[in-house]
Structures are given as structure tokens and as C-alpha cells.
Phi, psi and omega in degrees: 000123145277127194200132177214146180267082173262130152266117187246358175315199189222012209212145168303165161256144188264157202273125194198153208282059178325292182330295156333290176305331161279325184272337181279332171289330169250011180111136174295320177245071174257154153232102187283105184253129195220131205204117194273137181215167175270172174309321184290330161282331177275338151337295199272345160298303179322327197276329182269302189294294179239066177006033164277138153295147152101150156263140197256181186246031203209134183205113176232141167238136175277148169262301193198200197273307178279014195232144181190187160176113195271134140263133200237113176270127215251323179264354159294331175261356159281338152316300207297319194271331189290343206257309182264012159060068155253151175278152202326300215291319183298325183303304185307302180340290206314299200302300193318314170321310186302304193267358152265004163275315202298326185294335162260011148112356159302132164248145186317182182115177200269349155307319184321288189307338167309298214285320175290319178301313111059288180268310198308312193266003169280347182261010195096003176249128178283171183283151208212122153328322184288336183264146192306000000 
């Protein structure tokens, strides 16, 4: 796996064996760009890339079958986690997860939701009821 991280948010990332966690769901030869952002850039990728208002806390694009790169909005999902009253680092997985399925070709629906829960408790996090 090729894998680079950049933070452009203003707030740390909490910290999780991201890399780890890509390569057994995408693979030893995936190439992964994984990039924490603010509201104001996943806005505008959103309103451009799939013509939603507003920011979301997940943006993932395929490149090629092995190429890809998810943005991660660190304060919609930290809203998100204080609103279903979960703690941050499982939440952050959780997202993280959603958008390296989405990255191998899932589509929402209840397999989706099989397979993160699933990952969630193969990587240490129990299953936690607050999650969609």
C-alpha cells in the first residue's frame, strides 16, 4: 500500500492505524491519498464534484481500480460524533471505513452497513447502537 496523509484542517487528527486499516480493506497495491480538511474545501468539492449544497464529512474518489483519495472533514465529524454521543476515535474509524468501501465500489444499503460494522469490531471498536 501507498499511502500519504496530509492535514490541512486547523485541529489534529486523531490518531488511528489509518494506513493499516486501508490496506486490509483496499488491498497491498491500493494508492491511497488521505486528506483532513475544512468545511470550506469539502463545500466546494461537494457543490462540484456531486452538485450537493453544503459540506459533507466524507468525499471519496477512485482514480483507477488501485488509485484513489478520501477527504475527511475533522469538524463535521467531530459535530457529528458529539450529536450522536459517541466518542471522537471510533467515529473517525467509522467514517473512515464508509469512504474506503465507497472507494472499492459499495453503495449505501444494508450490506454497506453489514460490512462496517464488521470492520469496526475487527479493527477494536465495539459496536456502538448510535452508529447509522
Amino acid at each position: 500500500m501507498t499511502f500519504s496523509a496530509t492535514n490541512l484542517a486547523k485541529v489534529a487528527k486523531p490518531r488511528l492505524p489509518y494506513k493499516s486499516i486501508a490496506t486490509i480493506i483496499l488491498g497491498s497495491r491500493y494508492r491511497l491519498s488521505l486528506v483532513f480538511t475544512d468545511k470550506k474545501l469539502i463545500r466546494t468539492l461537494n457543490a462540484r464534484y456531486r452538485k450537493k449544497r453544503g459540506p459533507t464529512n466524507v468525499l471519496a474518489f477512485s482514480f483507477a481500480k488501485n488509485e484513489g483519495e478520501l477527504f475527511l472533514c475533522t469538524s463535521i465529524i467531530s459535530y457529528e460524533a458529539k450529536s450522536l454521543h459517541v466518542p471522537l476515535r471510533p467515529y473517525v474509524a467509522y467514517i473512515f471505513i464508509h469512504g474506503l468501501l465507497h472507494l472499492k465500489g459499495e453503495r449505501h444499503g444494508s450490506t454497506m452497513k453489514v460490512k462496517e460494522r464488521g470492520l469496526l469490531k475487527k479493527f477494536g471498536f465495539r459496536d456502538n447502537p448510535f452508529f447509522p
